[in-house]
mmCIF file as gemmi writes it, N, C-alpha and C atoms, coordinates in Angstrom:
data_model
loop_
_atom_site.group_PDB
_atom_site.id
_atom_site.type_symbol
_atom_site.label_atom_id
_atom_site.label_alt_id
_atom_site.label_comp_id
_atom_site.label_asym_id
_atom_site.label_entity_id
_atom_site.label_seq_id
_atom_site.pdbx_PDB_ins_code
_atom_site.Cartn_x
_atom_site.Cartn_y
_atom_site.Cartn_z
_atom_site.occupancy
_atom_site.B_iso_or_equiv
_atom_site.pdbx_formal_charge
_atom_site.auth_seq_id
_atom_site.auth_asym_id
_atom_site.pdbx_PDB_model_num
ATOM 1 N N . UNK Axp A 1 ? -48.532 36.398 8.192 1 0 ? 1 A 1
ATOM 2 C CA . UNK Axp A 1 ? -49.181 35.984 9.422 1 0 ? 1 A 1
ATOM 3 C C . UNK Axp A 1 ? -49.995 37.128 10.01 1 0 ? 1 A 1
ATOM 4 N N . UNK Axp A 2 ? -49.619 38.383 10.144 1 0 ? 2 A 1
ATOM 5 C CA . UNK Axp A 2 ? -50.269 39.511 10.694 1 0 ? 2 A 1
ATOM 6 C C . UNK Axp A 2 ? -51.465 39.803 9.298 1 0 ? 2 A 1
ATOM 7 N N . UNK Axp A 3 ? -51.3 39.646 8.394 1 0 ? 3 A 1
ATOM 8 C CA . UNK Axp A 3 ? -53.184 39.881 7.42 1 0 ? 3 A 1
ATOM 9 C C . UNK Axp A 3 ? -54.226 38.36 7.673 1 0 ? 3 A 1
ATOM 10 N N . UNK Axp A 4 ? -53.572 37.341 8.364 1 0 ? 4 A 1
ATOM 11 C CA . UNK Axp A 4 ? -54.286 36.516 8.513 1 0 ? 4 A 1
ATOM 12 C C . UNK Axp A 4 ? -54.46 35.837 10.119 1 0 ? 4 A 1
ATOM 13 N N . UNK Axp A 5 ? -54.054 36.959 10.522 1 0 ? 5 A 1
ATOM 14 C CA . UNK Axp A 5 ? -54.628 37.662 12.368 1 0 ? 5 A 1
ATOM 15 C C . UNK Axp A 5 ? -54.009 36.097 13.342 1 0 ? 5 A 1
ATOM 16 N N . UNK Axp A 6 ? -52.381 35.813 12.857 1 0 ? 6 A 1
ATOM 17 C CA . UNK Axp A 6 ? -51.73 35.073 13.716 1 0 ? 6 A 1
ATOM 18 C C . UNK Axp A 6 ? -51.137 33.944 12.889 1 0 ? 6 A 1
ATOM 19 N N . UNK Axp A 7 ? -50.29 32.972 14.064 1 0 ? 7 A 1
ATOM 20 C CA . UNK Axp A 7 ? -49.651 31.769 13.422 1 0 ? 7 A 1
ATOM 21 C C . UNK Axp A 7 ? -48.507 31.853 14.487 1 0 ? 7 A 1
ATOM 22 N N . UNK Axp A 8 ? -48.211 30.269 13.976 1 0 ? 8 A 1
ATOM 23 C CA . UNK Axp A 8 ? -47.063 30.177 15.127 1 0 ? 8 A 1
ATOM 24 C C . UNK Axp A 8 ? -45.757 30.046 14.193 1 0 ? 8 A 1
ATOM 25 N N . UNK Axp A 9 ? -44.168 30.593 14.868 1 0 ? 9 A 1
ATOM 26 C CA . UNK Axp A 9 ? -42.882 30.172 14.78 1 0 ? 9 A 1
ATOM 27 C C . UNK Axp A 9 ? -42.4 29.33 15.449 1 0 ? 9 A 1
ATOM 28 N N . UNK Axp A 10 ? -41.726 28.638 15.038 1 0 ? 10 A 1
ATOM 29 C CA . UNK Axp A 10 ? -40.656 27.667 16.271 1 0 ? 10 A 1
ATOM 30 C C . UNK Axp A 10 ? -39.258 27.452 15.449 1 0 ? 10 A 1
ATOM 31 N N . UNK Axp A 11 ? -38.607 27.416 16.587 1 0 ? 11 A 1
ATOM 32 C CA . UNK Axp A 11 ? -37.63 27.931 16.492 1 0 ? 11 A 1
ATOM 33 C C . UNK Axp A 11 ? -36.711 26.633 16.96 1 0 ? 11 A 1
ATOM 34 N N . UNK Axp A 12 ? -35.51 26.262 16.92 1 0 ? 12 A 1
ATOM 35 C CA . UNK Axp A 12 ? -34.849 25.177 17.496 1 0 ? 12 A 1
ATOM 36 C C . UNK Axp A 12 ? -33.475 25.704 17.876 1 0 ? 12 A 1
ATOM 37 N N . UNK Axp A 13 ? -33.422 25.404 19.101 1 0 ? 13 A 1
ATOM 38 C CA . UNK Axp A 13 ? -32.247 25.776 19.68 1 0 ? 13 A 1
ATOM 39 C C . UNK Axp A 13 ? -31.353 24.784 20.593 1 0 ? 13 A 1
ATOM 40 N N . UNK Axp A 14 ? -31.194 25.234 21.51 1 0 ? 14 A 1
ATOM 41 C CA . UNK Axp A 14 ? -30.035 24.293 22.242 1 0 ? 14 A 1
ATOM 42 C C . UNK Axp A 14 ? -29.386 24.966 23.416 1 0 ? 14 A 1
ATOM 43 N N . UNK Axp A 15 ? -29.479 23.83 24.751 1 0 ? 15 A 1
ATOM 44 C CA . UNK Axp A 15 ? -28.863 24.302 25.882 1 0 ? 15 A 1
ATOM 45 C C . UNK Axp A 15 ? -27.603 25.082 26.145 1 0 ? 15 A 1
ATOM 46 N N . UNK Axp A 16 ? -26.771 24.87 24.76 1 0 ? 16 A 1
ATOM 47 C CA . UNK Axp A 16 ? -25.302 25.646 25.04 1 0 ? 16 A 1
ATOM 48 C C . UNK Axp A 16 ? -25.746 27.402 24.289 1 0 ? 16 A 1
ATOM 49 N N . UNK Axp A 17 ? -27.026 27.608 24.216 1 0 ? 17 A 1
ATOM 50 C CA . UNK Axp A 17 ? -27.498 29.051 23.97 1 0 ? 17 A 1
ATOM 51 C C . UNK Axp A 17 ? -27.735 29.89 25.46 1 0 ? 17 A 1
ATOM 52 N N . UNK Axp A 18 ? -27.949 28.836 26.319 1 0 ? 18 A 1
ATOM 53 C CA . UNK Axp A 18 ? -28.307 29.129 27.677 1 0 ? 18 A 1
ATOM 54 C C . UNK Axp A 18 ? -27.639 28.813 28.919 1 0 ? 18 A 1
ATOM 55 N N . UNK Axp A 19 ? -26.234 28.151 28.601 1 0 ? 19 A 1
ATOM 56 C CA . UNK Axp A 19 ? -25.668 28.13 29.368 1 0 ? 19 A 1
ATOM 57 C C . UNK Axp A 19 ? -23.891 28.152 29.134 1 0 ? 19 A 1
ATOM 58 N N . UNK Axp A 20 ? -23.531 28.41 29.709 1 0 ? 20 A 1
ATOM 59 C CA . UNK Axp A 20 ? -22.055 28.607 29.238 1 0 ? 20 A 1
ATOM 60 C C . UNK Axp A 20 ? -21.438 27.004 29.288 1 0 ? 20 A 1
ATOM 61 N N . UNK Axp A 21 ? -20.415 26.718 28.661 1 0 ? 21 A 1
ATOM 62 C CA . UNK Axp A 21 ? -19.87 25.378 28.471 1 0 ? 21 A 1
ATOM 63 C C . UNK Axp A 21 ? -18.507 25.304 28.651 1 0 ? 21 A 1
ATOM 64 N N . UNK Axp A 22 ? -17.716 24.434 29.23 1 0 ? 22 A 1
ATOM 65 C CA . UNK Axp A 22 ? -16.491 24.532 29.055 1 0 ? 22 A 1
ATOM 66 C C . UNK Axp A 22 ? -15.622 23.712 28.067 1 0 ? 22 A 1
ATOM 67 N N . UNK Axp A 23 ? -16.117 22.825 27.159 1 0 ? 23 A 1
ATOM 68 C CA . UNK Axp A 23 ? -15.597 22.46 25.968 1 0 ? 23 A 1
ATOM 69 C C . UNK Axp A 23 ? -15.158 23.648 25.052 1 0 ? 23 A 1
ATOM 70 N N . UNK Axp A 24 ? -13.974 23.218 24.797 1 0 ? 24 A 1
ATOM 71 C CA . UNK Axp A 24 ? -13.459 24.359 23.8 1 0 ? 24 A 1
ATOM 72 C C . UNK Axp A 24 ? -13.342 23.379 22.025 1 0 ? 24 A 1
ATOM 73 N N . UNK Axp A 25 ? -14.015 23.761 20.974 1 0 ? 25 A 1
ATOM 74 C CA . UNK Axp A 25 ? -14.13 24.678 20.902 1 0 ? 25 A 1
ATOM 75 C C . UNK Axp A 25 ? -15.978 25.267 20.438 1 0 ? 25 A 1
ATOM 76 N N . UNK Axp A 26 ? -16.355 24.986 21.158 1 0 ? 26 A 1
ATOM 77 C CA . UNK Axp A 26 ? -17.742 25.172 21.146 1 0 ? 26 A 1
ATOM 78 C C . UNK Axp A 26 ? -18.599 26.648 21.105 1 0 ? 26 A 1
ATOM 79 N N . UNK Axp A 27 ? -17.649 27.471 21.585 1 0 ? 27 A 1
ATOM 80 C CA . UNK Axp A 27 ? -18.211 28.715 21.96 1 0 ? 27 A 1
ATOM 81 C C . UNK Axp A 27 ? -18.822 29.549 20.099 1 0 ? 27 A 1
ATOM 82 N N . UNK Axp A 28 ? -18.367 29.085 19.132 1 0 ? 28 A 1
ATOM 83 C CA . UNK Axp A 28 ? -19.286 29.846 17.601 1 0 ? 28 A 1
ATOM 84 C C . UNK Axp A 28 ? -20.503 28.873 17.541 1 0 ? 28 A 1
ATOM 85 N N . UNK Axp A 29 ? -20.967 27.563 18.094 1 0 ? 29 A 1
ATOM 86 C CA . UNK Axp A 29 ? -22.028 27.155 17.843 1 0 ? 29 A 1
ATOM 87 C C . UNK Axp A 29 ? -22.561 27.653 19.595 1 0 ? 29 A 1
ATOM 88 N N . UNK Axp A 30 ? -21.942 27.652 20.411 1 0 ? 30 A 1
ATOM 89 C CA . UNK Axp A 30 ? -23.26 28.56 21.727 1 0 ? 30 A 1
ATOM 90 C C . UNK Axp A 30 ? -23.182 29.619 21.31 1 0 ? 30 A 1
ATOM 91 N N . UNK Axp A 31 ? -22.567 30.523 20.717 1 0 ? 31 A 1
ATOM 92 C CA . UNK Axp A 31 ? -22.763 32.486 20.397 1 0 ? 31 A 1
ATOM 93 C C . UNK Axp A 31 ? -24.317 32.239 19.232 1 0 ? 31 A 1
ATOM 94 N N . UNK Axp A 32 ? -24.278 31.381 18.661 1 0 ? 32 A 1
ATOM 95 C CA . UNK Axp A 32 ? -25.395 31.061 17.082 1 0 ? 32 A 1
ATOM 96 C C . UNK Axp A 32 ? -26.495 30.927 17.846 1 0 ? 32 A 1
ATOM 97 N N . UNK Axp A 33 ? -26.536 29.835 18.588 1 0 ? 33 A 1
ATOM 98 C CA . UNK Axp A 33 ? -27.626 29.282 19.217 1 0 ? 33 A 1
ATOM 99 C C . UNK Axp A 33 ? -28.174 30.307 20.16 1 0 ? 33 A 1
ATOM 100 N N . UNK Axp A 34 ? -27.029 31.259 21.107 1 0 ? 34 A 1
ATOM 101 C CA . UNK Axp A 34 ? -27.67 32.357 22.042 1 0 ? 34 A 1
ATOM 102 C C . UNK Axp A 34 ? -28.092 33.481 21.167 1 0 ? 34 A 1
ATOM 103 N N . UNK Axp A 35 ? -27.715 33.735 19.874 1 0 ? 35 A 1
ATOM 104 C CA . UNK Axp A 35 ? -28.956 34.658 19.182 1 0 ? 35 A 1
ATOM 105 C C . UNK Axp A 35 ? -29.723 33.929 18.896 1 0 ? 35 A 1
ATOM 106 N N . UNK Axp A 36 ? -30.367 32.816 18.84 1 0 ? 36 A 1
ATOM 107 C CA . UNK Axp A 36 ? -31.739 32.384 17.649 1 0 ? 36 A 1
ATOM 108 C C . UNK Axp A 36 ? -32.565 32.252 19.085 1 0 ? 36 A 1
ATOM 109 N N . UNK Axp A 37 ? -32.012 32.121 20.086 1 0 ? 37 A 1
ATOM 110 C CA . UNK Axp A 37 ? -32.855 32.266 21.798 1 0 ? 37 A 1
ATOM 111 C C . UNK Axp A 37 ? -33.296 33.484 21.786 1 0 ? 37 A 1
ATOM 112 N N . UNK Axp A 38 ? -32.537 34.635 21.447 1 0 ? 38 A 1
ATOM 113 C CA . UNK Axp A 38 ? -32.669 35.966 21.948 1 0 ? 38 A 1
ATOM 114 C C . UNK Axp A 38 ? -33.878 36.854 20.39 1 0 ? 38 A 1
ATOM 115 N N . UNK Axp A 39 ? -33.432 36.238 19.365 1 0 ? 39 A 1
ATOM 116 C CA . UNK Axp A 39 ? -34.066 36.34 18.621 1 0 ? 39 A 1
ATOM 117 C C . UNK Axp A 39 ? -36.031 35.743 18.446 1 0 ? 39 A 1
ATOM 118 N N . UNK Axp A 40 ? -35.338 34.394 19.006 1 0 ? 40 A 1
ATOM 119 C CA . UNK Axp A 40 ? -37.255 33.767 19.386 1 0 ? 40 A 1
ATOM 120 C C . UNK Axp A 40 ? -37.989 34.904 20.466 1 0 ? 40 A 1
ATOM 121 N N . UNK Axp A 41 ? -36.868 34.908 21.451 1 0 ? 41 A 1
ATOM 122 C CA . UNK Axp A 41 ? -37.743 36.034 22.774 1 0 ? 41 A 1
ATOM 123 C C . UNK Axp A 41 ? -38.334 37.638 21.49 1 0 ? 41 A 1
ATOM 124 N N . UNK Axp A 42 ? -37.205 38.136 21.141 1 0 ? 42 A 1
ATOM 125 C CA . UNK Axp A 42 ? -37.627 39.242 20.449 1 0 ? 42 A 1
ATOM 126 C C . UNK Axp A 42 ? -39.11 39.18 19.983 1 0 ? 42 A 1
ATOM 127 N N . UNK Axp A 43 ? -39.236 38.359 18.886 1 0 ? 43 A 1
ATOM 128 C CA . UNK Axp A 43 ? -40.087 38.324 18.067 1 0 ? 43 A 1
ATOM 129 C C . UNK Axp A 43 ? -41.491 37.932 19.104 1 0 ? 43 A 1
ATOM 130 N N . UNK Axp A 44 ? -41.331 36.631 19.761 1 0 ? 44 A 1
ATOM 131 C CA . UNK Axp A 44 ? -42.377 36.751 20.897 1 0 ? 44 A 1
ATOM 132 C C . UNK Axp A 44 ? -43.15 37.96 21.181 1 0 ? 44 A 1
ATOM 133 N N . UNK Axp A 45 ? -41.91 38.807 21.71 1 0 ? 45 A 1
ATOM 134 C CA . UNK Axp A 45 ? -42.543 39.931 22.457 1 0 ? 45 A 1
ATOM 135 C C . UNK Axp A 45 ? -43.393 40.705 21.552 1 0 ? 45 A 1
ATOM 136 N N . UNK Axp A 46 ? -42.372 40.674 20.586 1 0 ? 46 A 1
ATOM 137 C CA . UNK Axp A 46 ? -42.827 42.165 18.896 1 0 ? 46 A 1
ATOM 138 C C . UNK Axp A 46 ? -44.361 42.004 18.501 1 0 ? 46 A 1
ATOM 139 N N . UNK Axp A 47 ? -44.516 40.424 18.294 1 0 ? 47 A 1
ATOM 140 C CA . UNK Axp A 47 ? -45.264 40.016 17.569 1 0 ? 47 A 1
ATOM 141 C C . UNK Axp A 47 ? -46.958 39.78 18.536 1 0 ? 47 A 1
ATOM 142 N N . UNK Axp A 48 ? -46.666 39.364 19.608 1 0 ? 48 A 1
ATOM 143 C CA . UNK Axp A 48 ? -47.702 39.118 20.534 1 0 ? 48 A 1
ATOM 144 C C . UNK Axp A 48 ? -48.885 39.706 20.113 1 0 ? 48 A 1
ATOM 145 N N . UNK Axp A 49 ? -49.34 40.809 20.267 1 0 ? 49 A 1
ATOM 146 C CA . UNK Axp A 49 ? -50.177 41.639 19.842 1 0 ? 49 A 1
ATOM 147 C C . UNK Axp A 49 ? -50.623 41.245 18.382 1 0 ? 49 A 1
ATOM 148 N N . UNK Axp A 50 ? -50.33 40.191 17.908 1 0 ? 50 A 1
ATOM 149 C CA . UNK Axp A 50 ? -50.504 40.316 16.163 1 0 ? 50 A 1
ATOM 150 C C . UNK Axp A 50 ? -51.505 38.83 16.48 1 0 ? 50 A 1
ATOM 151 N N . UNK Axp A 51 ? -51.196 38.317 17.341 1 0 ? 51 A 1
ATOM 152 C CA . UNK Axp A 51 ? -51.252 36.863 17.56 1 0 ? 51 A 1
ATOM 153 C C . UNK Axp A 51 ? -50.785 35.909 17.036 1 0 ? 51 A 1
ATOM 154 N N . UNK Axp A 52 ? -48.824 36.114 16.982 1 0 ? 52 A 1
ATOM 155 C CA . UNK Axp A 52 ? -48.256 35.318 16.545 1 0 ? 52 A 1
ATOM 156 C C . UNK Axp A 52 ? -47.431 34.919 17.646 1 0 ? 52 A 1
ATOM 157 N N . UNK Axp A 53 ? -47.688 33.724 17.723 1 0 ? 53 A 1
ATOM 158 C CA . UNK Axp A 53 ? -46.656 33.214 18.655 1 0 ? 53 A 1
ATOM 159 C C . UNK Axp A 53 ? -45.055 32.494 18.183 1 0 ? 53 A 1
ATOM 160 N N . UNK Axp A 54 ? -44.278 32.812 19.36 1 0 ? 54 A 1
ATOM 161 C CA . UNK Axp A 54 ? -42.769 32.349 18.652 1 0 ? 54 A 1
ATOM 162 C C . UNK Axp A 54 ? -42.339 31.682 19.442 1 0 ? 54 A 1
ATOM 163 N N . UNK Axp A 55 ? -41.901 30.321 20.264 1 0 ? 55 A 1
ATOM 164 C CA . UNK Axp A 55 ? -41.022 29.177 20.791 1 0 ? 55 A 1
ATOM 165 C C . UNK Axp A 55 ? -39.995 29.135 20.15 1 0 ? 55 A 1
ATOM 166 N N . UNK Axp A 56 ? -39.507 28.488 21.174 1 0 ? 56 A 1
ATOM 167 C CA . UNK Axp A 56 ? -38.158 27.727 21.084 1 0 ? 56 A 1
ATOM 168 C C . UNK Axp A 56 ? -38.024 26.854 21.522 1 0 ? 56 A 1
């Protein structure tokens, strides 16, 4: 994507990445989902400058 000056990622995630839940036992699929959130932001940021964009 960066030798051909951009492109987009997307990414699929899910509200229990962003919010805490009280179903037990849910918390190894919200810990998964709150990295591939934190991971889309990363790359967003990294990549911007390349003109790649990253969603979620």
């Amino acid at each position: 994507m960066q030798r051909q000056g951009g492109g987009s990622i997307v990414s699929i995630g899910s509200v229990l990445g962003l919010k805490a839940a009280l179903a037990f036992p849910v918390h190894p699929y919200a810990v998964a989902k709150a990295g591939v959130a934190m991971l889309t932001k990363t790359i967003a940021v990294h990549y911007a400058k390349d003109g790649i964009r990253c969603n979620g």
